[in-house]
KEKE-3310 file (N, C-alpha, C; in steps of 0.2 Angstrom, whole numbers, plus 5000, padded with zeros to 4 digits):
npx = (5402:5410:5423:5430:5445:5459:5472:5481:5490:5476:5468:5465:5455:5448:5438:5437:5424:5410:5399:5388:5386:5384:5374:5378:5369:5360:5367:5365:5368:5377:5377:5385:5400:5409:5404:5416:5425:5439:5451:5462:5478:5490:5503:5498:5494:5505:5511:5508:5507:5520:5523:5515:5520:5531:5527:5521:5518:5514:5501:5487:5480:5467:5456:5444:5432:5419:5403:5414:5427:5441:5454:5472:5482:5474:5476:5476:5473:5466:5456:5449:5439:5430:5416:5413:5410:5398:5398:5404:5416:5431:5445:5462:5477:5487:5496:5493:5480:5473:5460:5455:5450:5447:5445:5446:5460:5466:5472:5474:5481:5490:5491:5505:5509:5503:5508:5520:5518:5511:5520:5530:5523:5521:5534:5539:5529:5522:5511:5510:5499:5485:5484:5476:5469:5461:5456:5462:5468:5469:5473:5468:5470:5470:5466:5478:5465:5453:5442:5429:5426:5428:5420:5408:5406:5401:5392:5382:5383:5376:5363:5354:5344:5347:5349:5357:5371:5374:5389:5396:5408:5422:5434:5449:5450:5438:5437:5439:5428:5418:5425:5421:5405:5390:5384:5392:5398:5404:5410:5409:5425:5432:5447:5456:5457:5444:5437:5439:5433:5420:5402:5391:5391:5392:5384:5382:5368:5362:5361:5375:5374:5391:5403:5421:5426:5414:5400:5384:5370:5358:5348:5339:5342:5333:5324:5334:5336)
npy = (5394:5405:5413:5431:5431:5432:5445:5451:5456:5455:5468:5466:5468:5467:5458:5446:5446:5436:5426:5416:5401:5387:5378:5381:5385:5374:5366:5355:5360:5349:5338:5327:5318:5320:5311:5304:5293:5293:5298:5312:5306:5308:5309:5315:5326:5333:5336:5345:5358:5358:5363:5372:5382:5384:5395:5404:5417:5421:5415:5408:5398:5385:5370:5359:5354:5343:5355:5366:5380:5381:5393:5393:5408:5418:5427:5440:5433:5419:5426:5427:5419:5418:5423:5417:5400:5391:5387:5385:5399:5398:5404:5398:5399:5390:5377:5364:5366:5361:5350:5332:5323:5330:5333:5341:5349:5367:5379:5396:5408:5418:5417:5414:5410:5398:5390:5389:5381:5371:5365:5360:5352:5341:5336:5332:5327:5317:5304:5302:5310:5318:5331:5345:5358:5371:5383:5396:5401:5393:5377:5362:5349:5331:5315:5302:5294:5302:5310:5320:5311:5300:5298:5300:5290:5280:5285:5284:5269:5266:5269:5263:5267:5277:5281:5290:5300:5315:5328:5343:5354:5367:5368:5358:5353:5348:5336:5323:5321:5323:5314:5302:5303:5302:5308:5325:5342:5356:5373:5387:5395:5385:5376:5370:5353:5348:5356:5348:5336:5340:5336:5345:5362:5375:5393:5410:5409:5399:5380:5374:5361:5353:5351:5349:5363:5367:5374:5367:5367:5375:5378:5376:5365:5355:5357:5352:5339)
npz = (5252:5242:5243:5240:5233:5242:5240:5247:5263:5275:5286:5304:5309:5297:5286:5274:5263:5255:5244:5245:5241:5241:5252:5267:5278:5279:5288:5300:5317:5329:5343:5342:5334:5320:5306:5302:5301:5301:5309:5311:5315:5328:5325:5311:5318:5324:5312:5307:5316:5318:5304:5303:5312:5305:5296:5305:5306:5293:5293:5294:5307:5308:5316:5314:5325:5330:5335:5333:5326:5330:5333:5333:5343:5336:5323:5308:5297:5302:5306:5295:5294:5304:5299:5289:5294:5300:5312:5329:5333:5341:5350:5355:5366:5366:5359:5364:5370:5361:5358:5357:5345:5334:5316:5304:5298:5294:5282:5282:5270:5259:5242:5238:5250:5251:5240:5244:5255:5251:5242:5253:5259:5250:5247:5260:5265:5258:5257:5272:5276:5273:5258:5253:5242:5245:5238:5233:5242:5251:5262:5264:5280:5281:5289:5281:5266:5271:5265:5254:5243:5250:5259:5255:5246:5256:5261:5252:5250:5262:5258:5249:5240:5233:5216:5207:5209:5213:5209:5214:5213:5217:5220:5222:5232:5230:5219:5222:5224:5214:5205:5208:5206:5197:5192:5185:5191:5188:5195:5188:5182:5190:5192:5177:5182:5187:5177:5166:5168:5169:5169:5167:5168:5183:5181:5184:5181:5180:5175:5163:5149:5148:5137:5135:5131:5127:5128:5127:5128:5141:5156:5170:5185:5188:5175:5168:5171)
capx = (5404:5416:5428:5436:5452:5464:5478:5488:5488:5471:5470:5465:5447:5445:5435:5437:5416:5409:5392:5384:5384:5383:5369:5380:5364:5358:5372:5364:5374:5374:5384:5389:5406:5407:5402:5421:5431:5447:5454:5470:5483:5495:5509:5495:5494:5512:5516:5501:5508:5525:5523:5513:5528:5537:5525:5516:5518:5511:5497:5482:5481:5464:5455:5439:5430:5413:5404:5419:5431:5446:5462:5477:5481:5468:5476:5471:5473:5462:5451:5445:5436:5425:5410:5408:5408:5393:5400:5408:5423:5435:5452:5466:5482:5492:5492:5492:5474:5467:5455:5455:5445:5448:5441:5452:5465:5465:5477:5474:5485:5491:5493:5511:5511:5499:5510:5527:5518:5509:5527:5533:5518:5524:5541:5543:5525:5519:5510:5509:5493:5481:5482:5474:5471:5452:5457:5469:5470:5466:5475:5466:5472:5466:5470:5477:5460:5448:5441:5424:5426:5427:5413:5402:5405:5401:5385:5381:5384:5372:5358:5353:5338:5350:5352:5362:5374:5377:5393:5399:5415:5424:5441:5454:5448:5432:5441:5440:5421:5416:5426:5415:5398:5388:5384:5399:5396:5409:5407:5414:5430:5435:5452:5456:5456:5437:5431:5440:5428:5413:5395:5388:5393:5387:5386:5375:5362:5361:5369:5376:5376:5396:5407:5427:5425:5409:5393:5378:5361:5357:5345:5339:5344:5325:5323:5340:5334)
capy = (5400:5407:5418:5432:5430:5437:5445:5454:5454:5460:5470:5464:5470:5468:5451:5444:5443:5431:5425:5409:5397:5384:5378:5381:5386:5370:5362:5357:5360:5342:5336:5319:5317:5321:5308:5302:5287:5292:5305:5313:5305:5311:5311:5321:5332:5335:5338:5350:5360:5359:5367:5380:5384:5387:5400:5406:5426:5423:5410:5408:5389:5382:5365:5359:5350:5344:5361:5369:5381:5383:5394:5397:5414:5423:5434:5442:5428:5416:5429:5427:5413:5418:5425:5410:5394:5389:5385:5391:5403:5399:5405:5395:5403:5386:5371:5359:5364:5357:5345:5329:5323:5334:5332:5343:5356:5370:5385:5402:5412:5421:5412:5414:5407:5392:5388:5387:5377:5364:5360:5357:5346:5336:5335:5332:5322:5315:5298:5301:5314:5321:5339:5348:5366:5369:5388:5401:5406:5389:5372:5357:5345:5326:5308:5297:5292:5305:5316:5320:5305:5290:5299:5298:5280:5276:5289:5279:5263:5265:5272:5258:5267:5281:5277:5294:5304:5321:5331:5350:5356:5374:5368:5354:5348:5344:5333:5316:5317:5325:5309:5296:5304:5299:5316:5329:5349:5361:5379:5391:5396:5380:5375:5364:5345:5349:5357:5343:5330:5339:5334:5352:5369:5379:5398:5412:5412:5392:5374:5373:5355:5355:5347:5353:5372:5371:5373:5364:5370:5380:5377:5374:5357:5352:5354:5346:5331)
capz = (5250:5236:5248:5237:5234:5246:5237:5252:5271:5279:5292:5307:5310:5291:5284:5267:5261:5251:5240:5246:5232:5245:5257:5273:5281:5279:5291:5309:5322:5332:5350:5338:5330:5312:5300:5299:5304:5300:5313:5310:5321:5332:5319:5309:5323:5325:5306:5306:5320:5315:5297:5305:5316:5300:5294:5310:5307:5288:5291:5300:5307:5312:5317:5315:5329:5332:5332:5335:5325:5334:5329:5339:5343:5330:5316:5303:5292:5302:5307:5289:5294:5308:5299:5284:5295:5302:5318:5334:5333:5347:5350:5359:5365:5367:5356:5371:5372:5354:5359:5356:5341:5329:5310:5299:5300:5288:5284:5278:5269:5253:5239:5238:5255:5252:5237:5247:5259:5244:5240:5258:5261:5242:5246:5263:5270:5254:5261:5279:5278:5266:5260:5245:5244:5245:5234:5232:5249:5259:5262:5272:5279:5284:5291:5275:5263:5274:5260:5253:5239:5254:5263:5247:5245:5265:5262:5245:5253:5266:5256:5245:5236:5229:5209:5204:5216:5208:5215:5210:5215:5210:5218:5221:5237:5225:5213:5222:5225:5206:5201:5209:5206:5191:5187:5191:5191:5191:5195:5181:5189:5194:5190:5172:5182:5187:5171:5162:5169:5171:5165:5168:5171:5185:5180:5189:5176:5178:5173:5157:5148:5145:5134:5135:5132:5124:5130:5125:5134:5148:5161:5180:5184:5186:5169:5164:5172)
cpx = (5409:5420:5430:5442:5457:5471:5482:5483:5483:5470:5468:5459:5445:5442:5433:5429:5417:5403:5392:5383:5382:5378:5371:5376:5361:5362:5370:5369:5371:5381:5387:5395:5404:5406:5409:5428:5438:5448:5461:5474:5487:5500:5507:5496:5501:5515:5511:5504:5516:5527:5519:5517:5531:5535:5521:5514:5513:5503:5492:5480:5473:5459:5447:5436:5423:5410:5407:5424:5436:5453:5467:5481:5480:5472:5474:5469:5466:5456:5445:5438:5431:5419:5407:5408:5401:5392:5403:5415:5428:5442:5455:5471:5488:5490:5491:5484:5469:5464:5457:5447:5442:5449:5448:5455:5465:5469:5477:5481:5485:5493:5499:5513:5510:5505:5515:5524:5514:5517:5532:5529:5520:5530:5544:5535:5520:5518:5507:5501:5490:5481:5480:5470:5462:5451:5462:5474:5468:5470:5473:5468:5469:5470:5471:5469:5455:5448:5432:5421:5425:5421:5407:5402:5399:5393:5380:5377:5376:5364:5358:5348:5341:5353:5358:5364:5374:5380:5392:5403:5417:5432:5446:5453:5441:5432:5437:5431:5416:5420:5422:5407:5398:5387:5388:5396:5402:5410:5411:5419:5434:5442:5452:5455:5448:5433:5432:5435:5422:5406:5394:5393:5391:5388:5379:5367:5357:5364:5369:5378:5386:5399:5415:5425:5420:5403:5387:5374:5362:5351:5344:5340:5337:5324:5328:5339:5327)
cpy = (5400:5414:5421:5434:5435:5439:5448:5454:5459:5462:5467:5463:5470:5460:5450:5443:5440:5428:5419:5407:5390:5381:5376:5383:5378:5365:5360:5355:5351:5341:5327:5322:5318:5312:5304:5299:5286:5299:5308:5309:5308:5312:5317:5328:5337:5337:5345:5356:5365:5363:5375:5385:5389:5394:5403:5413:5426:5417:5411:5400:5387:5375:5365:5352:5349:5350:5366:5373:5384:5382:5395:5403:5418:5427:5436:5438:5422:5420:5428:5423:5413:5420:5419:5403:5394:5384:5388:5394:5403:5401:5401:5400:5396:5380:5365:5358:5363:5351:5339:5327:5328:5330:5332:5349:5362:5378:5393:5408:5417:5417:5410:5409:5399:5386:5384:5382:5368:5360:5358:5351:5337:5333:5333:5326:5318:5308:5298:5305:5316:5328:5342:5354:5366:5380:5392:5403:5401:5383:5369:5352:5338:5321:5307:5294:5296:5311:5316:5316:5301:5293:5298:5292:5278:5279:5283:5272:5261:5268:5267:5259:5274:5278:5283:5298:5310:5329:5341:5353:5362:5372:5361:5350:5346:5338:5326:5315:5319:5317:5301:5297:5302:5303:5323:5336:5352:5368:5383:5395:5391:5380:5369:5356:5347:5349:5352:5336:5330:5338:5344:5358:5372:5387:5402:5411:5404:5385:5375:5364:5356:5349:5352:5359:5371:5369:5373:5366:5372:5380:5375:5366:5353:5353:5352:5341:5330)
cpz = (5245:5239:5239:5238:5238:5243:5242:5259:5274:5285:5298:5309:5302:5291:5276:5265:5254:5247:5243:5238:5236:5250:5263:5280:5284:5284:5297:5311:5327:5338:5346:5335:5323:5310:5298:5303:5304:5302:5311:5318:5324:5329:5317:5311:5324:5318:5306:5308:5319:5309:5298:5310:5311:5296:5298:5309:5299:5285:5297:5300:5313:5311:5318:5320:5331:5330:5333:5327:5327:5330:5336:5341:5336:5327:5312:5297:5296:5307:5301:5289:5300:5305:5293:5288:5301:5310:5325:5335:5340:5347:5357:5359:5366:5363:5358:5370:5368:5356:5356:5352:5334:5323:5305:5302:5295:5291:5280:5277:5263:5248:5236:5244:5253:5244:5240:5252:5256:5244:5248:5259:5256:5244:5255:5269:5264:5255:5267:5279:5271:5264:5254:5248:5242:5241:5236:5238:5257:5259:5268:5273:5282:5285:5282:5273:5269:5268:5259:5249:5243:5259:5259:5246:5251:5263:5258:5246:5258:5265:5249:5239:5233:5224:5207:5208:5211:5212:5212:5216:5212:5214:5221:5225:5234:5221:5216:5224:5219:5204:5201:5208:5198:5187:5190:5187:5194:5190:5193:5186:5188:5188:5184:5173:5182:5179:5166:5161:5170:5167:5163:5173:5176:5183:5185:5187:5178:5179:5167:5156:5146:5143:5134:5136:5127:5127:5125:5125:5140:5149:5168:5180:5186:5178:5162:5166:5173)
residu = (UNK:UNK:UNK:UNK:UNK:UNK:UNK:UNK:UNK:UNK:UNK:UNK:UNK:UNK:UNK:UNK:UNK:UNK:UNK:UNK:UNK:UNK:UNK:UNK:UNK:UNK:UNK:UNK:UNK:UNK:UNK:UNK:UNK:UNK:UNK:UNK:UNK:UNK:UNK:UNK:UNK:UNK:UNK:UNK:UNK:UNK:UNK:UNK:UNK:UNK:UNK:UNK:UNK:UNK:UNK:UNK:UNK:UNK:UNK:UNK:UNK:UNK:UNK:UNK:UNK:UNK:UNK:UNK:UNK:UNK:UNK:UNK:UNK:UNK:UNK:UNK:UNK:UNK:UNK:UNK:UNK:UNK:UNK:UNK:UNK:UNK:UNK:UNK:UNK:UNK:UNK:UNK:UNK:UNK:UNK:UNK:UNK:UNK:UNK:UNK:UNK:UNK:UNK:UNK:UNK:UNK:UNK:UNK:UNK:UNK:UNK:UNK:UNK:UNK:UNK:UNK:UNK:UNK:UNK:UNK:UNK:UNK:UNK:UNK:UNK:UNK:UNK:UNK:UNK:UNK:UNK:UNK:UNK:UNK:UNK:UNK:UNK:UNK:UNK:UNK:UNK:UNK:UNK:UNK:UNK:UNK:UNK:UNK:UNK:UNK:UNK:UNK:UNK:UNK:UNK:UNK:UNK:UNK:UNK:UNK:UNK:UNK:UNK:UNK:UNK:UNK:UNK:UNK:UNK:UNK:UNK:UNK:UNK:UNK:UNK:UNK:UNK:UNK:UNK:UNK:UNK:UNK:UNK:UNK:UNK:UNK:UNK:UNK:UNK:UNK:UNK:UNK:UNK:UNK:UNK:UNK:UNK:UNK:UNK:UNK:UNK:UNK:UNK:UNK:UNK:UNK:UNK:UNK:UNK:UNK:UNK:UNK:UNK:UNK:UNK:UNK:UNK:UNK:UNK:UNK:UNK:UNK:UNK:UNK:UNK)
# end
């Protein structure tokens, strides 16, 4: 989905809506473990928790588990996030009771907040964990080297009869797996590093073949390829 952008604090019974660009439908739910070798640690866990401390009245802090989305006491901010995930919405009241085996963390706020909180992440845990902002109004976070690039590899890897990958991203946490696809697609919007490296545009009409700022052709991606 492409969330619109949250410029101030929504009410409590209000919900940020959004357009499906995405095929989050297509997710099965399943009682296995994600697809992903590298868990956050316990460190993780404790810087996670800790930074969310620091802005608990202006953020909404939640984790994803199996098929689980669990926040810790629900506000209006991580309220946002109960109608687009394709998963179960749970509420905790104690951070004690976050499951073991948890995926990724992720924080919803304003993007004033999300910025103060990019440059504490930079300046104060840069190495120990992985965190990139997944748009204006989000920031997730993972183990060191857990992203959607080292998973494309592992996918890659174990499909041997795949000649061409072909990614598209519209924001930051897109970057590292647009960078290893053959064919990269980034959705008009996206932020400068994206559009800089992409093959093709997506817009609503279509793809567009893209160079820098100019567009080549346009068509559906069957009869682009």
């Amino acid at each position: 989905y492409v969330p619109v952008e949250m410029k101030k604090k929504p009410s409590r019974n209000q919900v940020i809506t959004g357009r499906a660009t995405k095929p989050m439908l297509l997710r099965k739910k399943s009682k296995k473990q994600p697809v992903m070798s590298l868990m956050p640690s316990d460190e993780v866990r404790k810087i996670a928790y800790d930074v969310y401390l620091r802005y608990a009245d202006k953020v909404g802090f939640l984790a994803y588990y199996e098929n689980d989305l669990v926040t810790i006491k629900a506000n209006e901010y991580s309220l946002v996030m109960k109608p687009f995930e394709a998963l179960n919405f749970k509420e905790i009241t104690d951070y004690s009771l976050f499951p073991n085996g948890i995926y990724k963390y992720l924080y919803v706020a304003l993007p004033e907040t999300i910025q103060e909180m990019l440059a504490v992440f930079e300046s104060e845990y840069a190495g120990r964990l992985r965190f990139t902002s997944a748009g204006k109004n989000f920031i997730e976070l993972l183990a060191p080297g857990a992203d959607k690039g080292s998973m494309m590899e592992k996918l890659v890897k174990s499909r041997p009869d795949v000649k061409t990958v072909i990614a598209i991203g519209d924001y930051y946490n897109d970057l590292c797996i647009l960078e290893k696809a053959d064919i990269k697609v980034a959705v008009k919007g996206a932020p400068k590093e994206l559009l800089d490296i992409a093959d093709l545009l997506y817009i609503s009409s279509g793809l567009v073949a893209y160079s820098g700022s100019k567009n080549v052709s346009c068509g559906s991606l069957g009869e682009i390829f």
